[in-house]
C-alpha positions as CSV (number, residue, x, y, z in Angstrom):
1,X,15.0,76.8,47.7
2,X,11.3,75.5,47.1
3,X,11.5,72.8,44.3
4,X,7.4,73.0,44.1
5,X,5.5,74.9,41.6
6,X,3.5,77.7,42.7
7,X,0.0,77.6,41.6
8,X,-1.1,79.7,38.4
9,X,-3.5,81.8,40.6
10,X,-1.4,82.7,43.4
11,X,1.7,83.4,40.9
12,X,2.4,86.4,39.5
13,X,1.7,86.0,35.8
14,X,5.2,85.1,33.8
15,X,6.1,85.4,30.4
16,X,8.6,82.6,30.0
17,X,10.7,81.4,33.8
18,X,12.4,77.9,34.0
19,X,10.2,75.2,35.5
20,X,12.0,73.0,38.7
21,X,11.1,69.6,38.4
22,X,8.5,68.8,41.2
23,X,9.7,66.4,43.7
24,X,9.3,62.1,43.1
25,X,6.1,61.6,44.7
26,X,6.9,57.5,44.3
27,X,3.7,56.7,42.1
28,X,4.0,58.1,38.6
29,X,0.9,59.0,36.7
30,X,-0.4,57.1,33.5
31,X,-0.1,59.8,31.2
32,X,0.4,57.5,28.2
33,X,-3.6,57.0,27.8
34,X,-3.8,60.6,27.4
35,X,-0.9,61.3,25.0
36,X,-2.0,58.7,23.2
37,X,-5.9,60.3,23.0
38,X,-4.1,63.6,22.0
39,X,-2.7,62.2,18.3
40,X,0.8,61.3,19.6
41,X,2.1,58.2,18.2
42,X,4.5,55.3,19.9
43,X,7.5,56.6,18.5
44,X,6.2,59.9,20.5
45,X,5.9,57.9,23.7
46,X,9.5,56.5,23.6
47,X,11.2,60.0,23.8
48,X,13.0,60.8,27.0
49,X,10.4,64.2,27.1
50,X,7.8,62.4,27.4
51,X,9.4,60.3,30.1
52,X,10.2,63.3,32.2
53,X,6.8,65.1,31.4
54,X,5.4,64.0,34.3
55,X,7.9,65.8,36.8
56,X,6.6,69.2,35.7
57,X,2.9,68.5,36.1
58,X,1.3,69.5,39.2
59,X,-1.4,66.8,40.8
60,X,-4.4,68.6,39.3
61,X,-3.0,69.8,35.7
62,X,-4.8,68.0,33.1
63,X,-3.1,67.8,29.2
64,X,-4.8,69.6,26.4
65,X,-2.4,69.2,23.8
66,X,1.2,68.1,22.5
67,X,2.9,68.9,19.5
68,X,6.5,66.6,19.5
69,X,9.0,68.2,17.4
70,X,12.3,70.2,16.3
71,X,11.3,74.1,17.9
72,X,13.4,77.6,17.7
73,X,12.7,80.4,19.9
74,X,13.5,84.1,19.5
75,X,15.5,84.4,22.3
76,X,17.9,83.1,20.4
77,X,18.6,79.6,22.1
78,X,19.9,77.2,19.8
79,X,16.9,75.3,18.1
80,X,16.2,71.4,19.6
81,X,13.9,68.9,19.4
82,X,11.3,68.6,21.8
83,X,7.5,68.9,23.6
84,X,5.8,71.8,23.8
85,X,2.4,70.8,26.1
86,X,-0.9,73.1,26.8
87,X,-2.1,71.8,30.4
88,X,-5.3,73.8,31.8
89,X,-3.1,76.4,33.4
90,X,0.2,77.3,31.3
91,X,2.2,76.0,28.5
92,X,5.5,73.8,29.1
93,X,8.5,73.5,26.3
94,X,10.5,70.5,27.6
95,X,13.7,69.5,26.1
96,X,15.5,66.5,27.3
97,X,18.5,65.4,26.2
98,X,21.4,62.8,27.4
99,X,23.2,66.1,29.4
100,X,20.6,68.1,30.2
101,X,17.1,68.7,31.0
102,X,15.5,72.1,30.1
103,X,12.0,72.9,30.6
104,X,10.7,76.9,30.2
105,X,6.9,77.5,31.2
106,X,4.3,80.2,29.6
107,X,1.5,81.6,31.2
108,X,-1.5,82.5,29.0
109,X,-1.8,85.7,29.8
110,X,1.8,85.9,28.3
111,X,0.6,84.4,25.0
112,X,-0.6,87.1,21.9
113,X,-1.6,84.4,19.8
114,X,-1.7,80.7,18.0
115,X,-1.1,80.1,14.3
116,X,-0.6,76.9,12.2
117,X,-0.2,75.8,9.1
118,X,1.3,72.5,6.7
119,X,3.2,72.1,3.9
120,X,3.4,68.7,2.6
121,X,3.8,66.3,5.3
122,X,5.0,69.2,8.0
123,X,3.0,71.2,9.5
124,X,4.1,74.2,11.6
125,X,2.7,76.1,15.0
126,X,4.2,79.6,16.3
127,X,3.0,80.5,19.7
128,X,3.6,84.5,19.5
129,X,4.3,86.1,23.6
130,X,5.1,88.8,24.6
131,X,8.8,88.0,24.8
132,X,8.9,86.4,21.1
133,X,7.7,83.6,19.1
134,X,8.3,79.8,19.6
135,X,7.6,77.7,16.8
136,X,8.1,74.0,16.3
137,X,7.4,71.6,13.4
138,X,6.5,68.7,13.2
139,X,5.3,65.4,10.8
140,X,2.1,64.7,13.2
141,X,-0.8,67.1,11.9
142,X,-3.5,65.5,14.5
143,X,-1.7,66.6,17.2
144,X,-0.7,70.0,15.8
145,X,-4.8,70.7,15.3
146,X,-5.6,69.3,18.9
147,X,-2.9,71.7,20.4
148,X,-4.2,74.9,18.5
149,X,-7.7,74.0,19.6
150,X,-6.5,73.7,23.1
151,X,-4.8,76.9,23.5
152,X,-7.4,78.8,21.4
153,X,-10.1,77.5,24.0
154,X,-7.9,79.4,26.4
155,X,-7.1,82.3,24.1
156,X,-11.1,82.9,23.8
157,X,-11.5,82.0,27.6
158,X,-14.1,79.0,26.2
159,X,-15.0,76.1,27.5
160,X,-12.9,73.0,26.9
161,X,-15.5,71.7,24.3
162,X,-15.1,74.8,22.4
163,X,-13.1,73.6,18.6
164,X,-13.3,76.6,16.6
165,X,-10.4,75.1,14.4
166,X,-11.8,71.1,12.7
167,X,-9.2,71.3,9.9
168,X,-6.9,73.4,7.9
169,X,-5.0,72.7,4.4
């Protein structure tokens, strides 16, 4: 069995697979910097998903956006806490606990659409696919508006630059 990621062009499009952990290269990236740049906070940086985030990147995927936090899916999986990260070519739901690892991977082209929203001190983000919704909350509303902005720039196939969302109430 090949424990390395095909990449996003060559694959064929999917919906929602299970992502293998990509093989210890010996020299783990500094990912921290970039987390940290995206809104998430140190108690963020201390959780075992962000620990193992770095076994499901590829060497070229860049971070766009995080959003840390208890998430439900449709399919009827218990809910969790956990990471749900936009990189420049998919989306990536880890969930890392003391027994288990899971981590579940969206294309783009599997995604209908973004929305957000806060009440009080949570806000809220439902990605809507094709095969349901995933939605996770979460107390940090910087990095809930990075992450929309990140997979709307992919949504609207705009550049990276492109922030059509600069705040919401």
């Amino acid at each position: 069995m090949n424990n390395k990621l095909q990449s996003p062009d060559t694959a064929p499009p999917a919906l929602s697979q299970t992502v293998q952990a990509l093989p210890d290269s010996g020299q783990e990236r500094q990912i921290s910097p970039t987390l940290r740049a995206l809104g998430a906070d140190t108690y963020d940086l201390w959780l075992p998903e962000t620990r193992s985030l770095d076994r499901f990147l590829t060497p070229d995927e860049i971070i766009e956006g995080v959003v840390y936090g208890w998430y439900h899916l449709q399919s009827g999986r218990p809910p969790g806490r956990g990471l749900l990260v936009a990189t420049k070519h998919r989306l990536i739901l880890i969930d890392h606990k003391p027994l288990f690892l899971h981590a579940s991977e969206i294309s783009y082209e599997g995604v209908r659409g973004i929305s957000c929203g806060s009440t009080g001190f949570v806000s809220t983000v439902t990605l809507s696919t094709r095969m349901g919704e995933v939605g996770i909350r979460t107390f940090n509303r910087h990095v809930t508006i990075i992450f929309v902005n990140a997979v709307e720039a992919h949504l609207f196939n705009k550049p990276a630059e492109f922030r059509p969302l600069t705040e919401y109430s």
